[in-house]
N, C-alpha and C positions, 0 to 999 in steps of 0.2 A: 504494500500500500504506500503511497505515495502523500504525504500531506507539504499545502503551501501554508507559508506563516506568515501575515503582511504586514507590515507598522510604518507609522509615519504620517499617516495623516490628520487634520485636523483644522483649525480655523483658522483664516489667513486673511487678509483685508487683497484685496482688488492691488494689480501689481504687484503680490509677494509670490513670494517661492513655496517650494516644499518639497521633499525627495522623500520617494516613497520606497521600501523594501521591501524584496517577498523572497522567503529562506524555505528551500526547498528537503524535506527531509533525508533525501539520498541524492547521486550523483545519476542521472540519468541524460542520455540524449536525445534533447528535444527543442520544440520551437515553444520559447517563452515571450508571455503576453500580458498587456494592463488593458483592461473591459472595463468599462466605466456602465454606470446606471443612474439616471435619475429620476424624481421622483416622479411615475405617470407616463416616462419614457421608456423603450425596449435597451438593453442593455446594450451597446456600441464598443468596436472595438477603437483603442487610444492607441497601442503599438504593438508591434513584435519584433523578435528578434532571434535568430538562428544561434544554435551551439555556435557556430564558427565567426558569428558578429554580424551579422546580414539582420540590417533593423528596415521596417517600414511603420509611417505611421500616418495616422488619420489627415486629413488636409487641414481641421480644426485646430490641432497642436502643433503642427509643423513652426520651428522657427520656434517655436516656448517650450515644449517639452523632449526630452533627451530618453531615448531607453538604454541598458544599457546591463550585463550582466560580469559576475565574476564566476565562472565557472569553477574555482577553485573552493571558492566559499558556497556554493550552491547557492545561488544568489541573481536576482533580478532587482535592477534599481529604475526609476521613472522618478526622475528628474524635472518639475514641474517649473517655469519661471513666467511671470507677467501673466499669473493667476487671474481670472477676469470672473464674472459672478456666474455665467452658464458654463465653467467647470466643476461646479458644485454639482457631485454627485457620490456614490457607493463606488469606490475602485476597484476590482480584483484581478487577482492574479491570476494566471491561467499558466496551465505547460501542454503542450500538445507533443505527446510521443507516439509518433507510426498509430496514429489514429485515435490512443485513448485519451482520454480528455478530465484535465483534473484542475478543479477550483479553490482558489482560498477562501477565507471567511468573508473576506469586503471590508475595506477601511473608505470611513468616512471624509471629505473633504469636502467642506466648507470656505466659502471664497464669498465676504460678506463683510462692509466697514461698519 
């Protein structure tokens, strides 16, 4: 079994930052990703990124948020800058390995003066 751990987020005023982590319990290879949800809206994907560094992300964060992983520490990090109030949502984590599909718990951020 496979569990993500995510921490980091939290309430930020319009133009702050926040770097978000998600600590994966074993070493596996796969494609890791940040899924955002807000409230009343369908869950959206924010980025991905390949074992080997291969990142894409949504057109909404391009140029403010960074993905980015340390494969040694089993570790995905999303890098948040010029926070704006409709990225306020449930963030999670995701790992997509040759098809199976596994979710962290959801940290919240709030983006709100």
């Amino acid at each position: 079994q496979v569990q993500l751990v995510e921490s980091g987020g939290g309430l930020v005023q319009p133009g702050g930052s926040l770097r978000l982590s998600c600590e994966v319990s074993r070493n596996i290879l796969s494609i890791m990703g940040w899924y955002r949800q807000a409230p009343g809206k369908e869950r959206e994907l924010v980025a991905t990124i390949t074992s080997g560094g291969t990142t894409r992300s949504a057109d909404s964060v391009k140029g403010r948020f960074t993905i980015s992983r340390d494969n040694a520490k089993n570790t995905v990090y999303l890098s948040m800058n010029d926070l704006k109030p409709e990225d306020t949502a449930v963030y999670y984590c995701n790992l997509n390995s040759f098809g199976r599909i596994y979710w962290g718990q959801g940290t919240q951020v709030t983006v709100s003066s």
